[in-house]
ZAMARGU-4260 file (C-alpha; in steps of 0.2 Angstrom, whole numbers, plus 5000, padded with zeros to 4 digits):
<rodrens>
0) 5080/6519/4977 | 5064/6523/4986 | 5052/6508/4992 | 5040/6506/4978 | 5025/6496/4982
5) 5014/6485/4992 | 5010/6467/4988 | 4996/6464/4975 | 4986/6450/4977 | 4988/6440/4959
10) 5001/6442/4948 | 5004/6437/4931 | 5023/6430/4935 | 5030/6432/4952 | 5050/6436/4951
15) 5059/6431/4966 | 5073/6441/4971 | 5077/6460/4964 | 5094/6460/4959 | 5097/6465/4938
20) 5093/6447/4935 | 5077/6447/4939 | 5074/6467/4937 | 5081/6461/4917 | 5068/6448/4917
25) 5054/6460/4922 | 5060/6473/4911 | 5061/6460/4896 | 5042/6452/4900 | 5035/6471/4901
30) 5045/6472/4882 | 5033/6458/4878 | 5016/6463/4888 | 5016/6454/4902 | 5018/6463/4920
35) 5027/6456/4934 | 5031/6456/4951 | 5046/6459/4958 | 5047/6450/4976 | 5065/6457/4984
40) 5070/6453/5002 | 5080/6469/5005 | 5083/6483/4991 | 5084/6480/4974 | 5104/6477/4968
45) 5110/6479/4985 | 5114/6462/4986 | 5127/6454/4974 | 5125/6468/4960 | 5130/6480/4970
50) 5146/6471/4973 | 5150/6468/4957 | 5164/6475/4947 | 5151/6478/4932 | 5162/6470/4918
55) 5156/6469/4903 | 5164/6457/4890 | 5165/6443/4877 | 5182/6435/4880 | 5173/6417/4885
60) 5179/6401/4880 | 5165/6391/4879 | 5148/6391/4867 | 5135/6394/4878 | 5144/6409/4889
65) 5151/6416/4874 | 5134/6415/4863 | 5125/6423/4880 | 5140/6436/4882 | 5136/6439/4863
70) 5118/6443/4864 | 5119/6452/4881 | 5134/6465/4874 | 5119/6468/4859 | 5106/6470/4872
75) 5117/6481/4883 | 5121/6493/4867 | 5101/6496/4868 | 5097/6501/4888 | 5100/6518/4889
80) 5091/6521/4874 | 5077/6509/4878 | 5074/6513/4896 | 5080/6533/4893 | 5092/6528/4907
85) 5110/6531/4909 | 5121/6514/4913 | 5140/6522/4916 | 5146/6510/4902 | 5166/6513/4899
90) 5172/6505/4881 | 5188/6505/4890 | 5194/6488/4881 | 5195/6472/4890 | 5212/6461/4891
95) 5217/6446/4899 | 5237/6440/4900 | 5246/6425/4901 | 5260/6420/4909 | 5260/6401/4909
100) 5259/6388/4891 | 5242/6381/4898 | 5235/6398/4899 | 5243/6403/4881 | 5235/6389/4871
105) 5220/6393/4881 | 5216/6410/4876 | 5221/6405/4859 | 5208/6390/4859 | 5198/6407/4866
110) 5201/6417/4853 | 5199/6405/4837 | 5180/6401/4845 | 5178/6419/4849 | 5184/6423/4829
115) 5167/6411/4825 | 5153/6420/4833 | 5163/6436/4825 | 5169/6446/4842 | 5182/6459/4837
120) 5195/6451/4849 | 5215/6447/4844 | 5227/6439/4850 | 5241/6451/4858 | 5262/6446/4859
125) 5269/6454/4874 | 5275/6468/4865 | 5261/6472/4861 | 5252/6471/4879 | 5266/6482/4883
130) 5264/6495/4872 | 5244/6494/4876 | 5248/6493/4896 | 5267/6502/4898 | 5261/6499/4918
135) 5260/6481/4919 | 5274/6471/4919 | 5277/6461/4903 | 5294/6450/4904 | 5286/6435/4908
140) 5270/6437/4899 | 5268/6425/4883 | 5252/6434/4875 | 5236/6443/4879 | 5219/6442/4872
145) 5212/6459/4868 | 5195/6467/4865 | 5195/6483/4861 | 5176/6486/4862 | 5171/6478/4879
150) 5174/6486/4896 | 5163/6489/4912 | 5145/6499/4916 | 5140/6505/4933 | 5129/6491/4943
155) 5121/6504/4954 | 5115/6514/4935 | 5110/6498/4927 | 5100/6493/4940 | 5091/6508/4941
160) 5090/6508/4920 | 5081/6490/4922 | 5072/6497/4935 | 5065/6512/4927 | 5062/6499/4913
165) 5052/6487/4921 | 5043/6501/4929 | 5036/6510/4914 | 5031/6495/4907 | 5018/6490/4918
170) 5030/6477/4932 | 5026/6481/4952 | 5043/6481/4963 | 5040/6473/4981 | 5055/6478/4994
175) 5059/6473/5009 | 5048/6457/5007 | 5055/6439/5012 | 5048/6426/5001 | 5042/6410/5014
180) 5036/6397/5002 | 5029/6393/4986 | 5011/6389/4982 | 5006/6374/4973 | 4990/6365/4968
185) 4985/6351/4957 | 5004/6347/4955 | 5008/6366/4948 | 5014/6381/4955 | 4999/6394/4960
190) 5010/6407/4969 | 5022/6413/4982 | 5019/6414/5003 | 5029/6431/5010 | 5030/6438/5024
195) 5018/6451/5018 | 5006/6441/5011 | 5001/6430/4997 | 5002/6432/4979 | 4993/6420/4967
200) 5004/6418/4951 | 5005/6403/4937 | 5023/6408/4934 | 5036/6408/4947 | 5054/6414/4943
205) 5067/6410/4957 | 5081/6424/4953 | 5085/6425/4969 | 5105/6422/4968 | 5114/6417/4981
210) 5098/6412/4987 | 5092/6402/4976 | 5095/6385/4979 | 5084/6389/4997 | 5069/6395/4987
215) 5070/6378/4976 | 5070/6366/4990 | 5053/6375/4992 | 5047/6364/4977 | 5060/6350/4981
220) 5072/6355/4967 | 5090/6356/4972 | 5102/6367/4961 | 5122/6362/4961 | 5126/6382/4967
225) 5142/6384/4977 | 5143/6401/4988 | 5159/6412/4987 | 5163/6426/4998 | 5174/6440/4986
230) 5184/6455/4990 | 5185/6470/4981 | 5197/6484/4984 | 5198/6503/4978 | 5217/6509/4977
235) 5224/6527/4972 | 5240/6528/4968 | 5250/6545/4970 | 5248/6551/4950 | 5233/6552/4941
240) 5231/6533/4933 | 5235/6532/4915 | 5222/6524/4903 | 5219/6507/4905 | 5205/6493/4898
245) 5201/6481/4911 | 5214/6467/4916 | 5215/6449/4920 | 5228/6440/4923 | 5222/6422/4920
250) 5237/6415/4930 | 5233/6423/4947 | 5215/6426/4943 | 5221/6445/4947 | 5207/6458/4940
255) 5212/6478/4939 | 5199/6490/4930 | 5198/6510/4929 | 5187/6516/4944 | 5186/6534/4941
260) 5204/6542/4946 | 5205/6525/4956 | 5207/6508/4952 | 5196/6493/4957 | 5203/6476/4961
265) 5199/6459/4962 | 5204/6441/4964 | 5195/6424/4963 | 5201/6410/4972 | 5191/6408/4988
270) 5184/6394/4996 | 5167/6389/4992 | 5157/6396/5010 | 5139/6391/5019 | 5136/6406/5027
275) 5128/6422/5020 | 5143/6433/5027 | 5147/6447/5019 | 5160/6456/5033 | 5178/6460/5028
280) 5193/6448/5031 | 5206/6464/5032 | 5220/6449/5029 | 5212/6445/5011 | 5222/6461/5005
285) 5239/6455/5010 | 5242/6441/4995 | 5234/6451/4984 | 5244/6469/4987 | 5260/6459/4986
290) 5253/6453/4968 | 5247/6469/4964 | 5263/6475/4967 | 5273/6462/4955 | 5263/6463/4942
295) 5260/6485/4943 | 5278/6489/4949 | 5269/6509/4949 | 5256/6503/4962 | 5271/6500/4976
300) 5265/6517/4985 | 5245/6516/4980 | 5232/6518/4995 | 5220/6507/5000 | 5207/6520/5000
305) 5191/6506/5000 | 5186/6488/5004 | 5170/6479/5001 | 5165/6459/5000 | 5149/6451/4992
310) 5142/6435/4990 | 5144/6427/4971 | 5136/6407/4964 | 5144/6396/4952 | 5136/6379/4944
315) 5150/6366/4941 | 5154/6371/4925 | 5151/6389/4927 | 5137/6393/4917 | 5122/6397/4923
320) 5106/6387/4926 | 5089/6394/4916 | 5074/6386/4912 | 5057/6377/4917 | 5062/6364/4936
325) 5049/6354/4946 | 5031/6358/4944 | 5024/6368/4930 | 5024/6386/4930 | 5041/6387/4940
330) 5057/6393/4931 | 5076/6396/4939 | 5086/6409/4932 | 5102/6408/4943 | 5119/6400/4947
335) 5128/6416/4937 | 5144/6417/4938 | 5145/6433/4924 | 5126/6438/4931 | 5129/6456/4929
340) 5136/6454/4911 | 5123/6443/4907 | 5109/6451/4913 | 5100/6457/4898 | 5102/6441/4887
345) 5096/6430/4903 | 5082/6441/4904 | 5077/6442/4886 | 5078/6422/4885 | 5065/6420/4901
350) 5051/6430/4895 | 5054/6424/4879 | 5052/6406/4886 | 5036/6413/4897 | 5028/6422/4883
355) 5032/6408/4868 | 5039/6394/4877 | 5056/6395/4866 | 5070/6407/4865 | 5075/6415/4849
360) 5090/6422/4851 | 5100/6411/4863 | 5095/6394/4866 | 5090/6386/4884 | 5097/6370/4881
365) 5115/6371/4888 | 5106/6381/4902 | 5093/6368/4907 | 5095/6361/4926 | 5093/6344/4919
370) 5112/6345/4912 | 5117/6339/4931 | 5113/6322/4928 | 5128/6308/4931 | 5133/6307/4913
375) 5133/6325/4912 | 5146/6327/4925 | 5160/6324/4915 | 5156/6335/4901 | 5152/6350/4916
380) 5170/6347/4923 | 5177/6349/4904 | 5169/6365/4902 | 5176/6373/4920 | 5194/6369/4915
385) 5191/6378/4902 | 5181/6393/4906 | 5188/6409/4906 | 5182/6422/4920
</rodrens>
């Protein structure tokens, strides 16, 4: 993707960061007549969207993931046809196993609310995971929770449908262009300092990432984000792979998807990190090629053909934070944890909130920053035990 433009001088919202967030949230403000620019440090979607595995899903155990999974899956059935733009989507299915009680009655908890905001999602036996996955292993798994419809898009094509989006409808792309303060006067925001220049703008959107809290402490607003460095490994194994939807098992946190005649995998787990390091730990695979193993017996003689790590942000109860922070005219759309999945509904809800100042679809309330408050916390700690991602 070519460097675009230079810096204008005014702009009617300056976006901070170029990943699909804030390319969604360009797209969605050029939807609704207002052009925006788009302030990116390096590329656009180099950063964490180009590490992610693209999933794309509505298996969430919680209200306000679930209802922005809900919306974004709607949105995401519209791109190619709205920004003519093809975005590599696979309706491969989407299941997610357990082998433990707690992890049972939580996907069945998962399942009765899913069965509320009418997802197409069932509850599985282990026969029947077996019959739908004869390559995993099954004996010890107590049920699944299946959606047929879901499955996984392409980041580096969805970023270049938003792109092409935004584009067309009037937004102006800035690369290679590091954001060094925000401007304020008369206790509002009036625009961004860069190392290109200045940009006058009443509305400021930080959707920076993993960036994110660094640009907020520009206008003293802390945001709770934790940093995570993540792997992700293509394997081959020796026959062609056999149809599969994407896979968690919720017990090991163990993610396998389709990846063309390869497979992508991933596992969470790791310690939150300070440092913006994306090199690759070439241990991280052991654990996780041993587990591969048990839970694939067929993978015992697959390849490592392909290793990558990138950056992601979590809040402390896993949803992310949107909204209006500190001085009028500066709004945070970050702290994803699903950002690529959620892209098109986040996007949507902030030029909404821009244009209107409400949302229609999806409300901001569960997203607001000012849930972090100390009788909050013990509500945000409810809601991570129970997430599912």
């Amino acid at each position: 993707m070519p460097h675009t433009a230079e810096l204008p001088k005014t702009a009617e919202v300056a976006i901070v960061g170029g990943g699909i967030i804030g390319l969604s949230i360009a797209y969605h403000l050029g939807r609704l007549g207002v052009r925006a620019a788009v302030i990116e440090r390096g590329r656009v979607g180099e950063g964490s969207t180009a590490k992610s595995s693209g999933g794309i899903r509505r298996l969430f155990s919680t209200a306000p993931a679930l209802h922005l999974a809900v919306e974004s899956v709607r949105l995401w059935e519209r791109v190619e046809e709205d920004t003519g733009t093809n975005v590599d989507w696979h309706r491969v299915g989407y299941l997610l196993t357990a082998r433990s009680a707690i992890q049972r009655e939580a996907l069945e908890a998962s399942w009765r609310l899913q069965q509320r905001w009418g997802v197409p999602s069932a509850i599985l036996s282990p026969d029947e995971v077996r019959r739908l996955v004869p390559t995993l292993r099954t004996d010890d798994v107590r049920a699944g929770l299946y959606c047929a419809t879901d499955g996984y898009a392409g980041p580096y094509e969805a970023v270049r449908a938003f792109r092409a989006g935004a584009l067309k409808l009037g937004a102006t792309i800035i690369e290679d262009c590091d954001v060094t303060g925000v401007r304020l006067g008369n206790g509002r925001v009036r625009g961004l300092e860069t190392s290109r220049g200045a940009v006058d703008a009443p509305t400021v959107v930080n959707a920076a990432g993993v960036w994110a809290p660094l640009v907020s402490r520009m206008v003293g607003v802390e945001i709770p984000i934790s940093m995570y460095r993540r792997h992700q490994w293509i394997v081959e194994t020796a026959d062609p792979p056999p149809s599969i939807p994407c896979i968690i098992d919720m017990d090991s946190t163990l993610f396998v998807r389709p990846e063309g005649s390869r497979y992508l995998v991933g596992i969470g787990g790791e310690q939150p990190t300070t440092a913006y390091e994306t090199t690759v730990d070439p241990e991280a695979f052991v654990p996780v090629a041993e587990l591969i193993v048990r839970r694939f017996p067929s993978f015992e003689s697959a390849t490592l053909v392909r290793t990558y790590a990138g950056l992601t942000q979590e809040t402390p109860d896993r949803h992310p934070v949107l909204g209006p922070a500190g001085p009028p005219g500066y709004i945070v759309a970050a702290g994803f944890s699903q950002g690529f999945l959620h892209a098109p509904a986040a996007g949507q809800m902030i030029a909404e909130y821009i244009t209107t100042g409400t949302c229609v679809a999806v409300s901001m309330e569960p997203f607001r920053l000012s849930r972090f408050t100390h009788q909050d916390s013990e509500r945000a700690a409810a809601l991570a035990d129970w997430e599912v991602h």
